[in-house]
VEXTIRO-677889 format. One record per residue (C-alpha): residue number from 0; x, y, z; residue in three letters. Coordinates in nm, 4 decimals. Example, Ala and Ser with C-alpha at 12.3 -4.5 7.8 and 13.67 -1.06 7.14 Angstrom:
! residues 2
{0; {1.2300; -0.4500; 0.7800}; "ALA"}
{1; {1.3670; -0.1060; 0.7140}; "SER"}
//
This chain:
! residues 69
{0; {-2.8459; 4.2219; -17.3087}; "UNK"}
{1; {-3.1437; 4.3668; -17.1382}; "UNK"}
{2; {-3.0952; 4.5422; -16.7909}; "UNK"}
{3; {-3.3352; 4.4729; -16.5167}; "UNK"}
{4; {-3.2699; 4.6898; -16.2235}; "UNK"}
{5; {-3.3048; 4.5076; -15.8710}; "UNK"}
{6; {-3.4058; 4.6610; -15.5885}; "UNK"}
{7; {-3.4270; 4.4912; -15.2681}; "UNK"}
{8; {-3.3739; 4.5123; -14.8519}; "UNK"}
{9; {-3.1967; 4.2120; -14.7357}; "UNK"}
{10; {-3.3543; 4.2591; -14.4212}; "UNK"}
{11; {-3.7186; 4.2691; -14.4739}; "UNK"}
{12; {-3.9507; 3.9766; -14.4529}; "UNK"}
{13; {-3.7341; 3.7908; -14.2174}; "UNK"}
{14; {-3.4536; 3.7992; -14.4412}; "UNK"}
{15; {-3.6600; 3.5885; -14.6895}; "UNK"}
{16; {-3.4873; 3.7304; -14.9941}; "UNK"}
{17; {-3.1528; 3.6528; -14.8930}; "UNK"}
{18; {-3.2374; 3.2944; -14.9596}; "UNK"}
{19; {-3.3657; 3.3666; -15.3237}; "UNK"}
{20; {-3.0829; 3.5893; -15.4211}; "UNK"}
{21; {-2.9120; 3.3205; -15.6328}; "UNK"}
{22; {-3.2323; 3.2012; -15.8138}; "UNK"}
{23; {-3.3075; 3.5472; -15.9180}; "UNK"}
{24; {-3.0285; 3.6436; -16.0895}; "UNK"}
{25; {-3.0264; 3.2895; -16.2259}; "UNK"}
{26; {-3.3890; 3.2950; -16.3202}; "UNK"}
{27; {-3.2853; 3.6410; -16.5136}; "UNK"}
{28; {-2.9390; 3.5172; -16.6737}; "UNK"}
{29; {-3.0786; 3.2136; -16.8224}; "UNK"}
{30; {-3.3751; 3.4953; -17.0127}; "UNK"}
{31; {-3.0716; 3.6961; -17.1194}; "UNK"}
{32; {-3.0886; 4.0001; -16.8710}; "UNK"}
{33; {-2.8463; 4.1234; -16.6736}; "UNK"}
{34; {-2.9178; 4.2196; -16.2845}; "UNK"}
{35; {-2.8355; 4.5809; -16.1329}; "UNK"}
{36; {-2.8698; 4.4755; -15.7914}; "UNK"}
{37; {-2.9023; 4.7394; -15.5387}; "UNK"}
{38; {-2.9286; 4.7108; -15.2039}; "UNK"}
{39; {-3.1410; 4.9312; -14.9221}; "UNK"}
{40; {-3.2344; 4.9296; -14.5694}; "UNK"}
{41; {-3.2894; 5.2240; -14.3415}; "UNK"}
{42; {-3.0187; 5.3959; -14.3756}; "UNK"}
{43; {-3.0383; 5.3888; -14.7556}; "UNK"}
{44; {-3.3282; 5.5596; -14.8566}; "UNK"}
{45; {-3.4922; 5.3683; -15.2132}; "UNK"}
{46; {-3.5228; 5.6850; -15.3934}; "UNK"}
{47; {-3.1434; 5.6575; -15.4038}; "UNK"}
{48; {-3.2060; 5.3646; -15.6319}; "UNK"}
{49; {-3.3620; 5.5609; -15.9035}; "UNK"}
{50; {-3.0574; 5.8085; -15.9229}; "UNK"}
{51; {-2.9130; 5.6429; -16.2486}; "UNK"}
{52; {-3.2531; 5.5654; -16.4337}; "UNK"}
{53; {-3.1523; 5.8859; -16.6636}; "UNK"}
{54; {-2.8190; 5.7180; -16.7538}; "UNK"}
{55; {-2.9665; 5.3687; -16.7859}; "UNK"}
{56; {-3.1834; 5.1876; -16.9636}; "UNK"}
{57; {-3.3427; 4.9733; -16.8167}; "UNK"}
{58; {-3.5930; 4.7017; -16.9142}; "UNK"}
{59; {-3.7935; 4.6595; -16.6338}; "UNK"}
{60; {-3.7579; 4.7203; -16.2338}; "UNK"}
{61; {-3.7793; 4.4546; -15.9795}; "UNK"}
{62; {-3.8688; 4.5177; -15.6128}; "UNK"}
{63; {-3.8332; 4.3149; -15.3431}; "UNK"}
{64; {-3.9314; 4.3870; -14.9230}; "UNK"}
{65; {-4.0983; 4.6057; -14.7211}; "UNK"}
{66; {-4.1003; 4.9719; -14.6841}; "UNK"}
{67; {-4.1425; 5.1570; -14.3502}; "UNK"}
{68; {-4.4064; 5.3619; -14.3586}; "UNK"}
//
């Protein structure tokens, strides 16, 4: 099964993704992938989520919220 690495910040967007959680990993199980969820916000910086791209082999990379600037 294909990996798809999910990166996302639960509270971006007015917690819009939250909602959607379910139907994405659905949406991606029912293709045959399997979701590497991981989760940020401001005290988890997102270039923590790229720490295990060397071990990993991932498909593809999804992204979901807003960064700070």
């Amino acid at each position: 099964m294909k990996k798809v690495k999910f990166i996302y910040n639960p509270y971006s967007g007015e917690n819009l993704i939250l909602d959607q959680l379910d139907k994405v990993i659905k949406i991606h199980q029912d293709a045959g992938y399997t979701i590497v969820p991981y989760r940020i916000n401001k005290e988890v910086d997102v270039i923590n989520a790229f720490n295990d791209f060397k071990e990993n082999n991932y498909y593809y990379v999804l992204i979901a919220g807003e960064m700070e600037p």
